[in-house]
C-alpha positions as CSV (number, residue, x, y, z in Angstrom):
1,X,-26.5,-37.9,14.3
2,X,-27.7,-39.8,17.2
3,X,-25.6,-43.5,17.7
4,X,-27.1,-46.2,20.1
5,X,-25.6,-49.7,20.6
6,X,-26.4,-52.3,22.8
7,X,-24.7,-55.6,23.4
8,X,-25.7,-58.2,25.4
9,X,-23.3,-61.1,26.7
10,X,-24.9,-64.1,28.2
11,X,-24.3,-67.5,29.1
12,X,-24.7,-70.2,26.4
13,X,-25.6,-67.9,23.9
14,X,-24.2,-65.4,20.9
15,X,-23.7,-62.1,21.9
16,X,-27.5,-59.9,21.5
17,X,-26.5,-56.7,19.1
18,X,-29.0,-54.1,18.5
19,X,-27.5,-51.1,17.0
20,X,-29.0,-47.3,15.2
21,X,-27.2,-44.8,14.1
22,X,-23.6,-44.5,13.1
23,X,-21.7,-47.6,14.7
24,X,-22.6,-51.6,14.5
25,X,-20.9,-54.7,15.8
26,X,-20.3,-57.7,14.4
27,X,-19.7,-61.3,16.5
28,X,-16.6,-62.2,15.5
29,X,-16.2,-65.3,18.0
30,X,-18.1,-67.3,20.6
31,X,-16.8,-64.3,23.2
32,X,-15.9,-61.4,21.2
33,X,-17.7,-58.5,19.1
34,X,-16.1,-56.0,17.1
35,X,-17.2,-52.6,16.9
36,X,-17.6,-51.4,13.2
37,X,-18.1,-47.9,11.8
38,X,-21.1,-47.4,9.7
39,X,-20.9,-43.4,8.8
40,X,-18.7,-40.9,9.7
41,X,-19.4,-40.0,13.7
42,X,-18.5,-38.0,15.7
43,X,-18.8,-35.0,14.3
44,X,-19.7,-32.4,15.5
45,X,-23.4,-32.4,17.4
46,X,-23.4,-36.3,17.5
47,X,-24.0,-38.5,20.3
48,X,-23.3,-42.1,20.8
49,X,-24.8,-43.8,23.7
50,X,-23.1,-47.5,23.9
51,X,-24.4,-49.8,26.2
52,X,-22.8,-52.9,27.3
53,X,-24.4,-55.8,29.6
54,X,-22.8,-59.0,30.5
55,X,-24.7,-61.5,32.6
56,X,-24.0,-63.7,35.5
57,X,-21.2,-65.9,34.5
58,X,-20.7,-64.3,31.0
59,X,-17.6,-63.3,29.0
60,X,-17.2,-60.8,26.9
61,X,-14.0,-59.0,24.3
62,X,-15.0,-56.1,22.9
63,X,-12.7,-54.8,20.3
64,X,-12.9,-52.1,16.8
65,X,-12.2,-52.8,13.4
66,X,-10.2,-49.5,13.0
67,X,-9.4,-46.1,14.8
68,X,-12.4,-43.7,15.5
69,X,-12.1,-40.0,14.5
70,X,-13.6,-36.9,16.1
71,X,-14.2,-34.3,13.3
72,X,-16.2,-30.6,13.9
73,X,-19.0,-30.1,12.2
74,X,-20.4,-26.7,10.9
75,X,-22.4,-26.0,13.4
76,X,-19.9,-26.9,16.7
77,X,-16.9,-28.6,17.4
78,X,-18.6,-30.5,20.4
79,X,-19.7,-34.3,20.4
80,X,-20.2,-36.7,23.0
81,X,-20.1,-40.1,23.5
82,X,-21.7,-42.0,26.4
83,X,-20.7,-45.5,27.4
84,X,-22.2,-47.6,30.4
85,X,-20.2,-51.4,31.1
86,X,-22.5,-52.9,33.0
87,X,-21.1,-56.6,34.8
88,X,-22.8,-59.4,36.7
89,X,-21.4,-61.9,38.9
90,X,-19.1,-63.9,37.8
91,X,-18.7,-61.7,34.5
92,X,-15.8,-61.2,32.0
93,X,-15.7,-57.8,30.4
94,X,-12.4,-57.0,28.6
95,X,-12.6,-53.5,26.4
96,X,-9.7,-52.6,24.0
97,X,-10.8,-50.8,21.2
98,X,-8.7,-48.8,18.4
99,X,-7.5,-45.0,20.0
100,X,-10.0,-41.7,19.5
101,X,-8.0,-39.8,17.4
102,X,-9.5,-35.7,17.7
103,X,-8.9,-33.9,14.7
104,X,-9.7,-30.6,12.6
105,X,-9.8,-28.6,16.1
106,X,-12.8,-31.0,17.4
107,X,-13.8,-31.2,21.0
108,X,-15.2,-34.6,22.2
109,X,-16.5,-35.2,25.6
110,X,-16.8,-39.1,26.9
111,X,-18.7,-40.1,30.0
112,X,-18.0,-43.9,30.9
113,X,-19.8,-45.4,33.3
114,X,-18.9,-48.8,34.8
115,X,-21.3,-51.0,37.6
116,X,-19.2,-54.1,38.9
117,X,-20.9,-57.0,40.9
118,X,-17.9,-58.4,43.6
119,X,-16.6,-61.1,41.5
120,X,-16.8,-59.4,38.3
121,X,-13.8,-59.2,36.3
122,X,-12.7,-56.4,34.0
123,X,-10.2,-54.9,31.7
124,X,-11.1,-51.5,30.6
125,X,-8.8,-49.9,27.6
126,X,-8.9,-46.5,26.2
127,X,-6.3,-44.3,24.2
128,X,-6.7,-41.2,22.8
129,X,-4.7,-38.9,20.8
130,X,-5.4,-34.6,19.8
131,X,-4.8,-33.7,16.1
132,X,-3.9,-36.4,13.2
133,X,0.0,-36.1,11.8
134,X,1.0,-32.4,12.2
135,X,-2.0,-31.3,14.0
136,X,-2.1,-29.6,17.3
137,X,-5.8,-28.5,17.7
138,X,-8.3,-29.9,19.1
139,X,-9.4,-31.0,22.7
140,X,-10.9,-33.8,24.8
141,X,-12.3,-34.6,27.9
142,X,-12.8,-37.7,29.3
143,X,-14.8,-38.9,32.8
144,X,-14.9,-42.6,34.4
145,X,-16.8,-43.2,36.5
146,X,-16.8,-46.7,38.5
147,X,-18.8,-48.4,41.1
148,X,-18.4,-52.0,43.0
149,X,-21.7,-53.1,43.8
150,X,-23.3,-50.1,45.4
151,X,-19.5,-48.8,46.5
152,X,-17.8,-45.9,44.7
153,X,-14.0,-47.7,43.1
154,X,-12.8,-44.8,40.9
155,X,-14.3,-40.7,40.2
156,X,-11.4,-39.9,37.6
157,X,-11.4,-37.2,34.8
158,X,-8.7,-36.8,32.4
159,X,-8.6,-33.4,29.8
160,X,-6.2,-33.2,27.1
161,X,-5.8,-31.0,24.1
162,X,-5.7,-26.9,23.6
163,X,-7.5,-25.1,26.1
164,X,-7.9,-27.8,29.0
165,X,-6.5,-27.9,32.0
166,X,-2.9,-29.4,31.1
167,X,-2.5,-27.2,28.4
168,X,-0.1,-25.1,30.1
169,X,3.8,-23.9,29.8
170,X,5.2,-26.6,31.7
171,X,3.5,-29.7,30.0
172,X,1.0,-30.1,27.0
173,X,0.2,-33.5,26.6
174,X,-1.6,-34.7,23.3
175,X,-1.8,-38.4,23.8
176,X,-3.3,-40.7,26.7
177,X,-3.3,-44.5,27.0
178,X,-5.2,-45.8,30.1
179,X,-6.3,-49.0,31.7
180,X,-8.8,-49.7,34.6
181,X,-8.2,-53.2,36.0
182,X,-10.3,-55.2,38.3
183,X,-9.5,-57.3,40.6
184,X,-5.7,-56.0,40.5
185,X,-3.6,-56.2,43.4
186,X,-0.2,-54.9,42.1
187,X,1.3,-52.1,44.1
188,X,1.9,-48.4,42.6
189,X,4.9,-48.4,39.8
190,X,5.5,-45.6,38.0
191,X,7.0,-45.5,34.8
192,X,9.4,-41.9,34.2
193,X,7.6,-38.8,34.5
194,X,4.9,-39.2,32.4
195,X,2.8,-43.0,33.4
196,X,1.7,-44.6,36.8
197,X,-0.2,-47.4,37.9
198,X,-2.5,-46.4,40.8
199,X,-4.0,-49.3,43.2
200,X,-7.8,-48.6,44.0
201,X,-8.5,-48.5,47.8
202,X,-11.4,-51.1,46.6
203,X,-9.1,-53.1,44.8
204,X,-8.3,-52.7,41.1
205,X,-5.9,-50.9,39.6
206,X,-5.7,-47.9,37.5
207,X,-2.8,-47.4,34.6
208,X,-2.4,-43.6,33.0
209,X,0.2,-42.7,31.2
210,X,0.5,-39.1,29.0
211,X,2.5,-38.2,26.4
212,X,3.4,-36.2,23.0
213,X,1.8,-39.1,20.2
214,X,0.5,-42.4,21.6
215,X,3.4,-44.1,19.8
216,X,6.1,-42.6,22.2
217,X,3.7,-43.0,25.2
218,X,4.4,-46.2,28.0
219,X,1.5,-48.8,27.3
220,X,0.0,-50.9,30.2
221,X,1.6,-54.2,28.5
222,X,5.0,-52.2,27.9
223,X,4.8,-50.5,31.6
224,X,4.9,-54.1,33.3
225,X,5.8,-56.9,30.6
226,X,2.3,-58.6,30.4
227,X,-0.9,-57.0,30.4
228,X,-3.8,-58.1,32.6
229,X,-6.5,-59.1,31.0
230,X,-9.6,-60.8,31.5
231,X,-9.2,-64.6,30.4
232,X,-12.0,-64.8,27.6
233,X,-12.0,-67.3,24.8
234,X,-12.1,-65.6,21.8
């Protein structure tokens, strides 16, 4: 199954929501859309491409009813999803959905994509977690990519589950809880072995923190008290 959503955040207007495939959204405030499940994706051999605009002087919270799951299909284990933040001067984008949760021995790949004006504002959410209760199986491979105005701010790729890169003797982490802040201009911290917070050399910040389940792993708010987050009215 192909998935395409687009949402459109403007001034003096309702959030614009066009939306195929297996995921809607639903306006759930003046400032805020949630995203909502409509069939069971990903599975294996989907793709959802998710687009996300906010205009000059916009603000935006983008939020999910309920976790998302990654399940194979017959055919493959692979999936993808695609999602491209696009925001303008003067825009508020702030993105916490519910956690990926990869299961039945799925592998889902996620390319985000993020364009900031200057004086854009952004908080940028995402946790994931390999194999449902007593599950191991399963992998996932995420890539953010970030630019600030025509400026590179962050390449970063993170792989988790059997088979990737920090599968290995030492360490095999199963969970991931990350936040990409901008403008941020605290200085690194990091939290035990396993969670850092990484200042961008064009300003922002990057949190990343890896564990066993997502319930045992350091959260942004937890890492620092407060969580940063773009002032939206919901």
């Amino acid at each position: 199954m192909r998935t395409e959503l687009r949402i459109v955040a403007a001034v003096g207007t309702l959030p614009e929501i066009h939306a195929s495939g297996g995921i809607a959204a639903r306006r759930t405030g003046p400032h805020t859309v949630h995203l909502i499940g409509t069939a069971a994706t990903p599975l294996g051999g989907d793709e959802l491409d998710i687009s996300v605009t906010v205009s000059p002087g916009a603000r935006l919270l983008l939020r999910s009813v309920a976790a998302t799951i990654a399940l194979p299909s017959a055919a493959t284990r692979i999936s993808f999803a695609r999602w491209h933040f696009d925001v303008a001067d003067g825009g508020e984008l702030d993105v916490e959905t519910e956690p990926l949760i990869v299961a039945g021995g799925a592998d889902h790949r996620s390319l985000t994509i993020v364009r900031l004006a200057a004086d854009a504002r952004l908080r940028l959410r995402e946790r994931v977690q390999i194999g449902r209760a007593g599950e191991d199986l399963g992998a996932w491979r995420g890539d953010l990519i970030a630019d600030l105005d025509d400026l590179p701010l962050l390449r970063h790729r993170v792989e988790l589950g059997s088979g990737t890169a920090t599968d290995d003797a030492l360490a095999a982490p199963r969970a991931l809880d990350s936040e990409l802040v901008y403008p941020d201009d605290r200085p690194v911290e990091t939290f035990g072995l396993h969670a850092t917070r990484l200042p961008l050399a064009a300003g922002g910040s990057l949190f990343t923190a890896v564990g066993a389940r997502l319930s045992a792993t350091v959260s942004p708010r937890g890492a620092s008290g407060a969580g940063v987050s773009v002032p939206a009215t919901a």
